[in-house]
Legacy VTK file of the C-alpha trace (Angstrom):
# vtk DataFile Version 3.0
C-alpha trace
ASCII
DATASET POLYDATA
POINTS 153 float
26.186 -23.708 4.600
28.170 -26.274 6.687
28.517 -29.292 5.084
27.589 -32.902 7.319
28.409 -36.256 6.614
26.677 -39.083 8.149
27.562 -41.476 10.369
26.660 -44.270 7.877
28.649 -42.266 4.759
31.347 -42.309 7.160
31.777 -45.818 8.573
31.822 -46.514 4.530
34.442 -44.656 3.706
36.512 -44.971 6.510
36.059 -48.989 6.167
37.314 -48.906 1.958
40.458 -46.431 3.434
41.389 -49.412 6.120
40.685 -52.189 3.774
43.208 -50.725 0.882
45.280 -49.697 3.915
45.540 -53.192 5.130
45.725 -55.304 1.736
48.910 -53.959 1.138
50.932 -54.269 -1.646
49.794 -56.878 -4.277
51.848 -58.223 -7.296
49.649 -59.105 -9.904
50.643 -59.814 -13.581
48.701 -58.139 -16.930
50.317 -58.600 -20.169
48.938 -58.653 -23.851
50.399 -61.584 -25.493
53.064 -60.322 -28.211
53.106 -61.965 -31.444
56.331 -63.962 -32.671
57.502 -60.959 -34.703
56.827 -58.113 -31.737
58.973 -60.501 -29.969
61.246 -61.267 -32.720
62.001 -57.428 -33.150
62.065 -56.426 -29.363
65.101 -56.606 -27.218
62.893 -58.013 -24.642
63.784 -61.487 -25.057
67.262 -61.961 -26.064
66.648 -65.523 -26.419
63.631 -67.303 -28.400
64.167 -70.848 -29.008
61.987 -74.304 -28.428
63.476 -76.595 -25.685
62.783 -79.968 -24.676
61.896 -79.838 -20.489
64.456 -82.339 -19.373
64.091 -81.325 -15.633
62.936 -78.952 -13.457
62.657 -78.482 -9.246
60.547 -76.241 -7.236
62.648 -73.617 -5.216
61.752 -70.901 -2.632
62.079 -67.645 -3.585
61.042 -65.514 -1.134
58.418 -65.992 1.492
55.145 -65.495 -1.107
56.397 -66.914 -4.366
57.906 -70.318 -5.654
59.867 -70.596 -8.743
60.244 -73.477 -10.829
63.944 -74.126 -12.528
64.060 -76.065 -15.726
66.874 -77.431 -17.835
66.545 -78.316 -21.025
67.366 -79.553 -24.805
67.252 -77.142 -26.995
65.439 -78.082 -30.390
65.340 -74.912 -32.694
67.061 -71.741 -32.543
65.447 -68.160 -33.288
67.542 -65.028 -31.590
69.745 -65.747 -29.539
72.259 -63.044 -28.079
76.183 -64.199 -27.307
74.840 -67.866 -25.159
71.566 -69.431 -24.398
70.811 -69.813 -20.649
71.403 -73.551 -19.653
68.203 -73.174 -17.215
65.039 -70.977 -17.556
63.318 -70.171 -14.523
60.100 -68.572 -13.543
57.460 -67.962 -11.086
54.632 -71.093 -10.194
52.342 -68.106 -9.622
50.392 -66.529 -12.611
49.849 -63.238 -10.534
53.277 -62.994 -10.960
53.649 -63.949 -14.719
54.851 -67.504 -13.987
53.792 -70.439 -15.240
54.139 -74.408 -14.027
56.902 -76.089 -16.433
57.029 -80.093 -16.922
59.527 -82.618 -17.587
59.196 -84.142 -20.729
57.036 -81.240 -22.495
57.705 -78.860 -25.098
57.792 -75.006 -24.779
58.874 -71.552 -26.716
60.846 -69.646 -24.485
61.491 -66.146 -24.677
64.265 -65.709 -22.082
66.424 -62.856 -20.646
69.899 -64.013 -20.670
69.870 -64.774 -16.778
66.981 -67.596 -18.087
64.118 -65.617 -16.545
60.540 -66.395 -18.762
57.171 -65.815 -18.431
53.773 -66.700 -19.282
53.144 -63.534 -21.064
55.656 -64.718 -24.320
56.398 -68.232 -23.551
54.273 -70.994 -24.639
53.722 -74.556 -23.932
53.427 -76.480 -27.479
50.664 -79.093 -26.746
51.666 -82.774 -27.594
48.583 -84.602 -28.810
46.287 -81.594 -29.561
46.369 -79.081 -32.482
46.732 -75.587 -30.981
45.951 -72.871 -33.916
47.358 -70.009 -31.334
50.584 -71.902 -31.170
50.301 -72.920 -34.744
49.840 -69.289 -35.334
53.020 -67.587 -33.374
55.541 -70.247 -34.451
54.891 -69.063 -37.827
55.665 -65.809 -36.774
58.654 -66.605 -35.571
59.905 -68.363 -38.103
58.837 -65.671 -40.786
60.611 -63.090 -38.374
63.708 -65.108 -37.608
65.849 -64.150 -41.055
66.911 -61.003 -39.362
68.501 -63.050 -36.403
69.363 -66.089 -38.407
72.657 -67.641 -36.924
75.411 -68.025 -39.016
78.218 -70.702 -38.853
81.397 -69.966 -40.202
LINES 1 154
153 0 1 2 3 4 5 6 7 8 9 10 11 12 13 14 15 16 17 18 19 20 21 22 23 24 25 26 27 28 29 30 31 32 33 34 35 36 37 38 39 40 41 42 43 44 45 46 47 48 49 50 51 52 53 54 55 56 57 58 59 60 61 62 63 64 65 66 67 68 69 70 71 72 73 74 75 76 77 78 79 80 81 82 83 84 85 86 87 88 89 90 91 92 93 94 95 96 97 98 99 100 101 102 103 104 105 106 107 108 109 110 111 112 113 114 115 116 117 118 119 120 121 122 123 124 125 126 127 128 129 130 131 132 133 134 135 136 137 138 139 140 141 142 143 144 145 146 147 148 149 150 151 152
């Protein structure tokens, strides 16, 4: 029995293969948010500590994506490796995990030791509203920072 596929079942498939054929490549971002002790206990950010946003500047970092480069006060250590970054950077783009960063707010970042963060572990700590998230992973941290505690001899 030979087996015939119409013109119509065709045209459909053949217009789905050119679509995904066209599209391309896409970056797109999916992360679970990790509580302050799964990032406490992780190697994934060497760094954890609230800063103060003191400035930051747009940049171009390649022809899709702009990054946004902060520096910063720090306020309160958590882990740290051997330095904290002077400037945290990260995408504008959520897609791409980043997240918009302004002078003269407040954040948790968890950040590689070449500064990179993202939205999917740092946090913005609202200024005139209660945030019960927030609330919730800074007590996490702190309850998960003995282990890392810095010591000064």
């Amino acid at each position: 029995m030979e087996s015939v596929i119409s013109n119509e079942v065709f045209l459909k498939y053949l217009s789905i293969i050119l679509l995904l054929v066209i599209s391309g490549s896409t970056l797109a971002c999916s992360c679970a948010q990790l509580s302050g002790r799964d990032v406490m206990e992780s190697s994934y950010g060497e760094n954890v500590f609230i800063a103060f946003v003191t400035e930051a500047k747009t940049e171009s970092s390649n022809e899709k994506y702009v990054t946004v480069v902060a520096k910063f006060e720090v306020e309160k250590v958590f882990k740290t490796s051997d330095f904290i970054p002077t400037e945290v950077e990260t995408y504008l783009d959520s897609a791409a995990c980043g997240f918009p960063i302004e002078v003269g707010s407040r954040y948790i970042f968890v950040a590689a030791n070449d500064g990179e963060v993202n939205y999917c572990t740092s946090r913005l700590i609202p200024e005139y509203e209660h945030d019960v998230e927030i609330d919730r992973y800074l007590k996490d941290l702190e309850a998960n920072m003995k282990q890392f505690e810095i010591t000064k001899d």
